[in-house]
N, C-alpha and C positions, 0 to 999 in steps of 0.2 A: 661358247662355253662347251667343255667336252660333259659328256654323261657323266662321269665321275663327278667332277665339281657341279653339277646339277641335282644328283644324288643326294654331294655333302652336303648342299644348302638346303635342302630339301628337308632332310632327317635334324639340322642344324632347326631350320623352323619348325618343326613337328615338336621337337626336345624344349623351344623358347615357348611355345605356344601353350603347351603343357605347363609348365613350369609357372605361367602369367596364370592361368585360369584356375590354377591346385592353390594357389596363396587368396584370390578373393573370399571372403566371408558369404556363407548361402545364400546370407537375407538380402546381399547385392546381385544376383546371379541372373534372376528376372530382369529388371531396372537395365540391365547390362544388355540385355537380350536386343532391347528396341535398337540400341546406338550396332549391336553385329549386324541387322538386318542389314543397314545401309551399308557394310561392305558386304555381304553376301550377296547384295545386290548388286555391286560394282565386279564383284564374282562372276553374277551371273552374265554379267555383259561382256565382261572377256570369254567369256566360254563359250559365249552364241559367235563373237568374232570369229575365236579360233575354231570352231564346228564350221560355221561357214566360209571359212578360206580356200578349203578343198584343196591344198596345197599334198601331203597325202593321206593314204585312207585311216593310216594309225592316229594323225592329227582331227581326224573329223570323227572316228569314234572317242576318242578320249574329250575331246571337245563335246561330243552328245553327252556322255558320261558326266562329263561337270554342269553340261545345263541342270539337265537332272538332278543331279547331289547339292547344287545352288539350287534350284527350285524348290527342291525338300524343305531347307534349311530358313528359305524365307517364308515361305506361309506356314511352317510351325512355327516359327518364329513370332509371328503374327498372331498366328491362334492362342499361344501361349500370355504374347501380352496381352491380348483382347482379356481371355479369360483372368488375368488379374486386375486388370482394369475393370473389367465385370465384380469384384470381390469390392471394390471400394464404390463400387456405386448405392447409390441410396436404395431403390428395388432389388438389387440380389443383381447374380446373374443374367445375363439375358435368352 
C-alpha cells in the first residue's frame, strides 16, 4: 500500500473510531474499558514485534513509540477498572 492509502485508512479509522465511542452512554464507558485492555494488549504485541524487527530505524522508533502508548493505555486501564471494582466492594476501596 502507498502512504496515501495508508493515510486514508488511517484518518478513515481515527473518524469510525470516534464516531463508536461519542454514541455509547457514560455509565457504559468503564464496563467497556476491561473488554479495550484486551486489544490494547494485542496492540501492545504488535508494537513490541514491529520495535523489534529492526528492519529500519523509523520502524523501530515508532514501534518503541507504540509500546509505550499501549503500555499507558493498559495499566490505566486496569487502574481504572480495579478502582471501580473497589466502588462495589463490601469494604470500600482498597
Amino acid at each position: 500500500m502507498t502512504f496515501v492509502e495508508n493515510l486514508t485508512l488511517f484518518v478513515l479509522a481515527a473518524f469510525v473510531g470516534y464516531e463508536v465511542i461519542t454514541k455509547i452512554p457514560t455509565n457504559l464507558h468503564t464496563p467497556l474499558m476491561s473488554g479495550a485492555n484486551a486489544i490494547s494488549g494485542i496492540t501492545l504485541l504488535g508494537s513490541v514485534v514491529v520495535a523489534g524487527s529492526g528492519s529500519t530505524t523509523l520502524a523501530t522508533v515508532l514501534g518503541f513509540v507504540a509500546v509505550v502508548m499501549a503500555t499507558i493505555n493498559v495499566v490505566g486501564g486496569y487502574l481504572v477498572s480495579h478502582f471501580m471494582l473497589a466502588q462495589f466492594s463490601r469494604g470500600g476501596r482498597d
